[in-house]
Backbone as JSON, one array per atom type, in Angstrom:
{
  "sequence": "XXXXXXXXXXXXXXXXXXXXXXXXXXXXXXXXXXXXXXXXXXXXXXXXXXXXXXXXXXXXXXXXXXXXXXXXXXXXXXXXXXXXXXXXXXXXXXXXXXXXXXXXXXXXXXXXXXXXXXXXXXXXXXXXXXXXXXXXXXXXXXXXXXXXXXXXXXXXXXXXXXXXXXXXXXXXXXXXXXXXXXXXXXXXXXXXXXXXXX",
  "N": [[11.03, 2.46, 24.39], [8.54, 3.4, 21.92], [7.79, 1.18, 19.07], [8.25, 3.34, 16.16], [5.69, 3.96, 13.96], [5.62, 2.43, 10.92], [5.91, 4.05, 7.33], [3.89, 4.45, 4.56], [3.96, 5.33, 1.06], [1.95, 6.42, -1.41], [0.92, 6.6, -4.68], [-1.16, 6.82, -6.78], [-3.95, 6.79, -9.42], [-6.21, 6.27, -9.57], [-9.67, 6.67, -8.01], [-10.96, 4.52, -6.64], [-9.6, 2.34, -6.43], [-7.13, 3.25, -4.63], [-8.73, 4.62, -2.9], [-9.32, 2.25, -1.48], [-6.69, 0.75, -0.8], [-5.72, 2.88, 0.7], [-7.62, 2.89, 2.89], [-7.41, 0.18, 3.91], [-4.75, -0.47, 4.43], [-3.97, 1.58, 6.44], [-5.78, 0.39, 8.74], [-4.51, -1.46, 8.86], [-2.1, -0.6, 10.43], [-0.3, 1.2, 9.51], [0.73, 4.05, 8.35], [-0.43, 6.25, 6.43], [0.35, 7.82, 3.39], [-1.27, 9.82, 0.8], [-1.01, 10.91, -2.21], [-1.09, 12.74, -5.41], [-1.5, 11.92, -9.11], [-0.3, 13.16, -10.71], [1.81, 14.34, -9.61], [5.53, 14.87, -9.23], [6.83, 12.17, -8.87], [9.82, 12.26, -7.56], [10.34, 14.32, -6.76], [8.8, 14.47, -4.89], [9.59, 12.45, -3.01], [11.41, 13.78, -2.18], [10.85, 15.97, -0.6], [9.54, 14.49, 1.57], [11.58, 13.24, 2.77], [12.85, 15.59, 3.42], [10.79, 16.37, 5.16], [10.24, 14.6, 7.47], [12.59, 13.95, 8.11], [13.77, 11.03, 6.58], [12.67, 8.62, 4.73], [9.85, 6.77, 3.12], [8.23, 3.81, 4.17], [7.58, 2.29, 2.71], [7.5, 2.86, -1.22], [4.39, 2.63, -3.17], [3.3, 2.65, -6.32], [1.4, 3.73, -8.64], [1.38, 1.5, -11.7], [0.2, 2.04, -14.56], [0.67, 4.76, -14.52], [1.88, 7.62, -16.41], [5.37, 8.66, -17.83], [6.3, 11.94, -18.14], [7.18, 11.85, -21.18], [5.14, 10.02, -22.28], [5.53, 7.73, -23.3], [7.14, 6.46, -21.72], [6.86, 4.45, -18.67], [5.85, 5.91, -15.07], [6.4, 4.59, -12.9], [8.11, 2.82, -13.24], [10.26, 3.88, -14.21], [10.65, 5.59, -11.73], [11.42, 3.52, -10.21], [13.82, 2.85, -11.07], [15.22, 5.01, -10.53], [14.95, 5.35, -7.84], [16.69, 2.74, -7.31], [19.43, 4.01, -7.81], [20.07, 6.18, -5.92], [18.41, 5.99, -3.91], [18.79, 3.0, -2.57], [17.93, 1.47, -0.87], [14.96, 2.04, -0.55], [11.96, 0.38, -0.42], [10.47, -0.65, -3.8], [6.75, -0.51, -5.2], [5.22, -1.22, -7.52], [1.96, -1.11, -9.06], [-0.73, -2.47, -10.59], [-3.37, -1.9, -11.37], [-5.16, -2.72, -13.72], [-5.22, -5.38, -14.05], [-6.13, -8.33, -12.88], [-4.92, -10.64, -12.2], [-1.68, -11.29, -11.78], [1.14, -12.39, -13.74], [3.79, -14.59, -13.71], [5.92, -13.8, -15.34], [5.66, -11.42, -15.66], [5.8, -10.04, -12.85], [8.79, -10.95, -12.85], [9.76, -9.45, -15.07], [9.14, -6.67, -13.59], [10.46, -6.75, -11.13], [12.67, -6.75, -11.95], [13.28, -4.36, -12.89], [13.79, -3.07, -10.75], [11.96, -2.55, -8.63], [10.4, -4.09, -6.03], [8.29, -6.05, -6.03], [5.34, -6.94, -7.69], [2.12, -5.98, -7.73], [-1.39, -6.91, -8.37], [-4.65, -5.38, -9.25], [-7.04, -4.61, -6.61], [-9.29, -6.92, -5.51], [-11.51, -9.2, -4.13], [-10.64, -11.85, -3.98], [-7.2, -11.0, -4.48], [-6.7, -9.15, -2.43], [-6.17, -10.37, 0.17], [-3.69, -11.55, -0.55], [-2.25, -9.98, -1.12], [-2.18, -7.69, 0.8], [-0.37, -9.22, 2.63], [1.71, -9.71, 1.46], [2.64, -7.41, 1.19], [2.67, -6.93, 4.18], [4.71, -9.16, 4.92], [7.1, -7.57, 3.24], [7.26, -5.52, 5.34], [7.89, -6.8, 7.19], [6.01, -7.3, 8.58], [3.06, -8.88, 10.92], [0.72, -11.18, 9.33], [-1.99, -11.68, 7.82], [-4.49, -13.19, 9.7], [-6.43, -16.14, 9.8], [-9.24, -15.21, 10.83], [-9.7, -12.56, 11.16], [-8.77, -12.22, 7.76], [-11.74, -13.52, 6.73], [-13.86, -11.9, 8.31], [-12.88, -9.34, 7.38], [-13.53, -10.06, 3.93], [-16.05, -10.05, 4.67], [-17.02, -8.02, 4.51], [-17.1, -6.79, 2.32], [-18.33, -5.04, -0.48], [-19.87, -5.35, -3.61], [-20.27, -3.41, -6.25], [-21.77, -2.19, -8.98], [-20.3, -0.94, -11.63], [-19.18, 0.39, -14.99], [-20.11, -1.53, -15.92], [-18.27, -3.65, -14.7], [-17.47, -4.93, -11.83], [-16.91, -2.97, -8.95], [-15.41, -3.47, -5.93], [-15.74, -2.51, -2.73], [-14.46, -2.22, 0.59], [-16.19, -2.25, 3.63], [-15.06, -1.04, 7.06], [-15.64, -2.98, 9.91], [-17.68, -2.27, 12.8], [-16.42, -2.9, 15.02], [-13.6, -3.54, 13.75], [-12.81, -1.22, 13.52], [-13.23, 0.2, 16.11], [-11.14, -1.01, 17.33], [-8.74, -0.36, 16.06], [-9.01, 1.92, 16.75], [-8.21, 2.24, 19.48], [-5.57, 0.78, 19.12], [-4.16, 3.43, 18.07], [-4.52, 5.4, 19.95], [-3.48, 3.89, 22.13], [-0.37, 4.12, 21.09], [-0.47, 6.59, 20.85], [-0.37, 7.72, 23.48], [1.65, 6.49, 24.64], [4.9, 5.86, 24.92], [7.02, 4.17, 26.04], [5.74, 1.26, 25.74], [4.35, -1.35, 23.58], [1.89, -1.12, 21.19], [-1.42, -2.43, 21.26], [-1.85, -5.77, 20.03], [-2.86, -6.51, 16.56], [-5.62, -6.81, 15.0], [-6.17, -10.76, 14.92], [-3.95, -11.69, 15.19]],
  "CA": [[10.6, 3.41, 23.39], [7.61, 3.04, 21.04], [7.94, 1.38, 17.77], [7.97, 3.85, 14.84], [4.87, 3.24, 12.67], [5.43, 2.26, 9.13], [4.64, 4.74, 6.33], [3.89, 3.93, 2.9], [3.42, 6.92, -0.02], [0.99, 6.16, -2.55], [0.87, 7.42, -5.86], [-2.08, 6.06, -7.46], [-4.73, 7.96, -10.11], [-7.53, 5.29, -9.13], [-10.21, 7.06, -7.16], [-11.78, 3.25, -5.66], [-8.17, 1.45, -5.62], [-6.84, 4.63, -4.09], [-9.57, 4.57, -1.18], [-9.27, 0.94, -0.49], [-5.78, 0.72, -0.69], [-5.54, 3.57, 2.02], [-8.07, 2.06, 4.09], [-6.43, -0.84, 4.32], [-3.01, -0.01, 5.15], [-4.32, 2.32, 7.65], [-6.34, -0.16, 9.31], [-3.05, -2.41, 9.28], [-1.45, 0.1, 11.31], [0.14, 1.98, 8.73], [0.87, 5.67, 8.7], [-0.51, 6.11, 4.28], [0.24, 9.39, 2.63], [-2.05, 9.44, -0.74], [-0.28, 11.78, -3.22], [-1.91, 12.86, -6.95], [-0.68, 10.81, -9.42], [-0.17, 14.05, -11.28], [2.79, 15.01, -9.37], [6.65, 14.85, -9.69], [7.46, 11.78, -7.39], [11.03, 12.29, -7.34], [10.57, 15.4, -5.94], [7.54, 13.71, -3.48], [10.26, 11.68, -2.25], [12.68, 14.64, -1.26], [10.15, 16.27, 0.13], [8.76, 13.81, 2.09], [13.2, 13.1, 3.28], [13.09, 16.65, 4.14], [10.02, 16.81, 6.03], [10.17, 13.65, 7.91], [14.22, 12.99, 8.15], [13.67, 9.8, 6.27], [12.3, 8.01, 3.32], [9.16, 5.92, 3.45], [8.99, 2.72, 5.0], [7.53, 1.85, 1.19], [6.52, 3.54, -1.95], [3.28, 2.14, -3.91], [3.02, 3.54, -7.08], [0.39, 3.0, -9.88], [2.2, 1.36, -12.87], [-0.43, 2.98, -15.41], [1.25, 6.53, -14.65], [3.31, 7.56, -17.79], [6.24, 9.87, -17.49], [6.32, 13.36, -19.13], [7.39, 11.7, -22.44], [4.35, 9.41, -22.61], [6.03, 6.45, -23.84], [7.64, 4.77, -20.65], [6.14, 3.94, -17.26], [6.28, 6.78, -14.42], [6.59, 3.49, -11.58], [9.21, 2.17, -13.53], [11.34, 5.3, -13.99], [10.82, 6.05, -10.33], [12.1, 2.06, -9.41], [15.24, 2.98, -11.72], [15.96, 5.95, -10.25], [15.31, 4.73, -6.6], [18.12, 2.16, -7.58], [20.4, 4.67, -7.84], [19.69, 7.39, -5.7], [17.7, 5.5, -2.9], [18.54, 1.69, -2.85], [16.98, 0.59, 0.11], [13.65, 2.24, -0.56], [11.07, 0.09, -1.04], [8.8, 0.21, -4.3], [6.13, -1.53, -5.27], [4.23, -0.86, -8.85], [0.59, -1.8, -8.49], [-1.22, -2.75, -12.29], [-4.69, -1.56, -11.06], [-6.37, -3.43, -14.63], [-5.2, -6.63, -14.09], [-6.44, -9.0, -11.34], [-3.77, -11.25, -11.86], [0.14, -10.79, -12.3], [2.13, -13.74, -14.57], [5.33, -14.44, -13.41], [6.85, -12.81, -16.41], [5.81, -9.52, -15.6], [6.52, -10.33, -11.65], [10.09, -10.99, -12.72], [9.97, -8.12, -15.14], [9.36, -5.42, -12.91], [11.81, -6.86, -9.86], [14.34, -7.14, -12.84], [13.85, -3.15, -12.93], [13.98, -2.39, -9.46], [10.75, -3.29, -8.09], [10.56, -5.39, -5.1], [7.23, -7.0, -6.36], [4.24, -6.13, -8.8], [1.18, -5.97, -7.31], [-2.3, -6.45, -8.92], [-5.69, -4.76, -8.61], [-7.94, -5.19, -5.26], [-10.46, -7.55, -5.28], [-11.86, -10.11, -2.88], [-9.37, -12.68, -4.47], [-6.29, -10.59, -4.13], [-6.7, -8.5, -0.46], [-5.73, -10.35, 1.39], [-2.22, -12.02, -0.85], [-1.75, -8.36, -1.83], [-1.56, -7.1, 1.4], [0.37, -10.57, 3.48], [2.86, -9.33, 0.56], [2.96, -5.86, 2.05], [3.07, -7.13, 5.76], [6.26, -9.35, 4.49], [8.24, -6.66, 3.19], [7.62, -4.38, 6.14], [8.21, -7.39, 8.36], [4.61, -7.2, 10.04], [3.01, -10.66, 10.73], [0.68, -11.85, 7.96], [-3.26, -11.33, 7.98], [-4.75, -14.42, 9.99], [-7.9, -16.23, 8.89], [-10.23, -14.7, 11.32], [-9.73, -11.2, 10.4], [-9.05, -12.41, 6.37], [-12.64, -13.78, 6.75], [-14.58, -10.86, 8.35], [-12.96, -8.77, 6.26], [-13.5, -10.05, 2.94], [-17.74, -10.24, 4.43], [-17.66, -6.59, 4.79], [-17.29, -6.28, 1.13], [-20.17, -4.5, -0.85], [-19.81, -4.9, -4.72], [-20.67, -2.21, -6.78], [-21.58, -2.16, -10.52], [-19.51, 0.5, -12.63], [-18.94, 0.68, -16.5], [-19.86, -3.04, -16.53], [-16.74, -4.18, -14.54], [-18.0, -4.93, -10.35], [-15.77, -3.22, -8.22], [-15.83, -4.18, -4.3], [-15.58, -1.28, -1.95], [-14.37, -2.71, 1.79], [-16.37, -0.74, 4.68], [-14.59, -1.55, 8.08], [-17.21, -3.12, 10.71], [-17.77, -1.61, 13.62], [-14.67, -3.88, 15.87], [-12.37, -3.02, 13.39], [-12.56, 0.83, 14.09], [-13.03, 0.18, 17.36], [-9.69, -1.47, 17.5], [-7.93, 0.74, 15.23], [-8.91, 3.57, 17.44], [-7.75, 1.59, 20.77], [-4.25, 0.97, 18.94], [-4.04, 4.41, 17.94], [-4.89, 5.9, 21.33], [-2.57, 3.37, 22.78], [0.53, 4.3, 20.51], [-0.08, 7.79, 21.07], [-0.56, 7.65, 25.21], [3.01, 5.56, 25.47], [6.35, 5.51, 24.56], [7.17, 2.79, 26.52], [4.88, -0.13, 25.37], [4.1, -1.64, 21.9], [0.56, -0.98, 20.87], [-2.44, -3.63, 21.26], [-1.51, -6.52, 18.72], [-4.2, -6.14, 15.04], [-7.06, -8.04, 14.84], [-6.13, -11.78, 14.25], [-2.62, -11.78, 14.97]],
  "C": [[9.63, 2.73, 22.43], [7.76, 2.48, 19.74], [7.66, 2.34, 16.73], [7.38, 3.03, 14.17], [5.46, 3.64, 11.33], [4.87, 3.59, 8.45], [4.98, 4.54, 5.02], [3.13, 5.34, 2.4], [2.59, 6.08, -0.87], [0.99, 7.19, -2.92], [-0.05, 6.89, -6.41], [-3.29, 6.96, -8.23], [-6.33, 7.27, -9.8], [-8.05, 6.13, -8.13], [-10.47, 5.96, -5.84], [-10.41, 3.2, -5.17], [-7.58, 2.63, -4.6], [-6.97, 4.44, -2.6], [-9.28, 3.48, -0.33], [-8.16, 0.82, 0.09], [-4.84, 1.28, 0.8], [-6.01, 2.98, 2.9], [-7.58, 0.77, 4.5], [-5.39, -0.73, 4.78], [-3.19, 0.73, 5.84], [-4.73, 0.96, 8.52], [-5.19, -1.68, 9.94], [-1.98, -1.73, 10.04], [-0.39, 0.79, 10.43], [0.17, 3.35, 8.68], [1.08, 5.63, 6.83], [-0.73, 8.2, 4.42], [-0.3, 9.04, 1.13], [-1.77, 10.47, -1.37], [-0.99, 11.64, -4.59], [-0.96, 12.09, -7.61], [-0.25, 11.62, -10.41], [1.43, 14.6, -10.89], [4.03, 14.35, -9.1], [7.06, 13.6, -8.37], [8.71, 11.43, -6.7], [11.07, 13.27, -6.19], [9.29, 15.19, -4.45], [8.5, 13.16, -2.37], [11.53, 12.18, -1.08], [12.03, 15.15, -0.83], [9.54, 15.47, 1.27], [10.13, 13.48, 3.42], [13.27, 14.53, 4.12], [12.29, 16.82, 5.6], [10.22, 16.04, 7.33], [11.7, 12.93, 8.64], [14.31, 11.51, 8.14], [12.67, 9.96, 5.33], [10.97, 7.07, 4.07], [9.5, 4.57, 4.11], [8.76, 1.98, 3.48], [6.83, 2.96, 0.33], [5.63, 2.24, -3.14], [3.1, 2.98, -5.12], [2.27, 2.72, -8.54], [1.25, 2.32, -11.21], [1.57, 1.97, -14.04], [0.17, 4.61, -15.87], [2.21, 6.81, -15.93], [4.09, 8.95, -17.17], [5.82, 11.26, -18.43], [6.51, 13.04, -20.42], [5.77, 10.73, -23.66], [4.2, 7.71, -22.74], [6.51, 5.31, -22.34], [6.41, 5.23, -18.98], [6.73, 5.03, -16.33], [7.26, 5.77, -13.12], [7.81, 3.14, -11.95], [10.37, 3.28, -13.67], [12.01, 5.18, -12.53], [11.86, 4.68, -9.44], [13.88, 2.43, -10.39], [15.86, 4.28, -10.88], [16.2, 5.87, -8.53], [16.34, 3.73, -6.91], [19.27, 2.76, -7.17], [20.77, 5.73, -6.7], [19.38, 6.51, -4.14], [17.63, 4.04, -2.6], [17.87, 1.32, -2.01], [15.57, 0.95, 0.36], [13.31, 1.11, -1.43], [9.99, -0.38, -1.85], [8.26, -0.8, -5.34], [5.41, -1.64, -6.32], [3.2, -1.38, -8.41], [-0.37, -1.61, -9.9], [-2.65, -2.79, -11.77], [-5.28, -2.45, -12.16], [-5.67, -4.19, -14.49], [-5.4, -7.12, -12.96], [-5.61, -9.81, -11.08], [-2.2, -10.79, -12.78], [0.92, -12.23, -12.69], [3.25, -13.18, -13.72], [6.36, -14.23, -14.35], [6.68, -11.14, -16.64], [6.06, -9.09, -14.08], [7.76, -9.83, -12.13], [10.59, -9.67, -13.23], [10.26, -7.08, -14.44], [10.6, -5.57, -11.54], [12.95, -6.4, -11.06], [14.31, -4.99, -13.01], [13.79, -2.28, -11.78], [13.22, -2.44, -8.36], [10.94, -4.26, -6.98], [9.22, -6.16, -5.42], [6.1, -6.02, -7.08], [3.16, -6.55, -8.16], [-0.58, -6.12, -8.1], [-3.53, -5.45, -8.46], [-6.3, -5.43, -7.51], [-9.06, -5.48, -5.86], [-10.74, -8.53, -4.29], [-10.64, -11.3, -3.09], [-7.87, -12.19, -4.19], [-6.18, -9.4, -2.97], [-5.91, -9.22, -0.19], [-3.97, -11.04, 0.98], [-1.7, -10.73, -1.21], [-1.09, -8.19, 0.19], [-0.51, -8.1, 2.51], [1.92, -10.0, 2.24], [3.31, -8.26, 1.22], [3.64, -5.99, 3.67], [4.65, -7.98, 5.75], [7.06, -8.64, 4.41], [8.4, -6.07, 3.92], [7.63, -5.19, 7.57], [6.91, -7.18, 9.49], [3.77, -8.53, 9.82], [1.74, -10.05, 9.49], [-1.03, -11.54, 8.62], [-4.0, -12.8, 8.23], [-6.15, -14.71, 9.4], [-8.66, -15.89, 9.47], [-10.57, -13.35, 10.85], [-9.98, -11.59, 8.79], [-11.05, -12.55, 6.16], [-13.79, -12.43, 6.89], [-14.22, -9.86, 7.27], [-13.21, -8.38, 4.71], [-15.41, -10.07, 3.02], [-17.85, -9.14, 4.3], [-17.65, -6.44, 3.2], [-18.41, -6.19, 0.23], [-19.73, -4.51, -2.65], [-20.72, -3.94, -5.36], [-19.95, -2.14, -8.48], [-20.69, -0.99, -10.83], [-19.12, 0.3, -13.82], [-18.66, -0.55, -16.85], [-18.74, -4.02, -16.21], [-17.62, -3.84, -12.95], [-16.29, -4.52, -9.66], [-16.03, -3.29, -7.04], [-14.97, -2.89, -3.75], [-15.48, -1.99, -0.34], [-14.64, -1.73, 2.93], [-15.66, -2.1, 6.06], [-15.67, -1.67, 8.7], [-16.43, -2.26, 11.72], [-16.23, -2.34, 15.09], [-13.75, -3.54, 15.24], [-11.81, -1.53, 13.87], [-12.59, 0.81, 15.3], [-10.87, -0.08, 17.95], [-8.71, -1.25, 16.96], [-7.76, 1.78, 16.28], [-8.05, 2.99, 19.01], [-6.14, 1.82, 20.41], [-3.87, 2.34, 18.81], [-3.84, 5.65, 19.16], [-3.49, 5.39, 21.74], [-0.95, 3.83, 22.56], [1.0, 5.76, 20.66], [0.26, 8.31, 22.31], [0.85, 7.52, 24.82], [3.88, 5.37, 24.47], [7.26, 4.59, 25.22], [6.85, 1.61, 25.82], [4.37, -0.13, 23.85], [1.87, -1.44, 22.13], [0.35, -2.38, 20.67], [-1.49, -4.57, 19.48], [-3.17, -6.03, 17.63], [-4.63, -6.76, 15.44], [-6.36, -9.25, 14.74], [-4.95, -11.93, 14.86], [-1.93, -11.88, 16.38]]
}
């Protein structure tokens, strides 16, 4: 029988991080649902249980989001209430304005439920961002051939005085996305083509 692909929810209000984020975890063989960052993700999560009979394989959620009150964190709510409710989901906050994460706000957020804090995407954090991701969901680790091409495809792009880097897939990657994809869907027997690198 076929492995069941991975799926990760995203909650994120970032248009760029958003895009990349998806494209990436797609392109890692990921099955990404991208959800508004507007909406209730308690109730994302039973919906998602209902539809699916099961819970993500992770949730990603922006830490920026505030709850209905204003004052506390939507990510952090949601990691308290997965605690309770959902322990073995999961979830991952992701601090879109910072490029790097201290290990006092690391520990922080595990200490409220969090399995790790994530920063923003840039060429510097890709590829330890997502080797973090492939860890938790037990998928090998992003080798240096792929790391490499991938971090050439990147195109920076000015915006409000702050460069952000937009990752287009080359033409082999999609190729070999679409091969696995094909392959996974053909057969229930056999594991799909290994990723790039790996």
């Amino acid at each position: 029988m076929a492995e069941q692909t991975k799926t990760v929810l995203l909650v994120h209000r970032n248009n760029e991080q958003g895009n990349i984020w998806k494209l990436i975890l797609t392109l890692r063989g990921l099955d990404v649902i991208w959800e508004p960052a507007n909406d209730d993700i308690v109730n994302l999560l039973e919906k998602f249980q209902a539809a699916r009979a099961g819970l993500p394989s992770l949730l990603l959620v922006d830490l920026g989001l505030k709850s209905s009150d204003e004052k506390t964190s939507k990510a952090i709510s949601i990691c308290h209430w997965c605690m309770k409710h959902y322990p073995k989901l999961k979830v991952i906050p992701i601090n879109y304005v910072e490029s790097e994460i201290a290990v006092t706000q690391k520990s922080w957020a595990i200490s409220q439920g969090a399995i790790d804090l994530l920063p923003d995407l840039n060429p510097e954090t890709l590829v330890p961002s997502i080797n973090c991701i492939s860890k938790i969901l037990d998928l090998q680790p992003l080798q240096p051939p792929f790391q490499e091409n991938f971090l050439k495809q990147s195109t920076p792009v000015l915006a409000s005085g702050k460069t952000l880097t937009i990752w287009l897939p080359t033409k082999r990657m999609i190729d070999h996305f679409l091969k696995r994809a094909i392959a996974l869907s053909m057969s229930t027997k056999s594991k799909p083509p290994p990723l790039l690198g790996t």
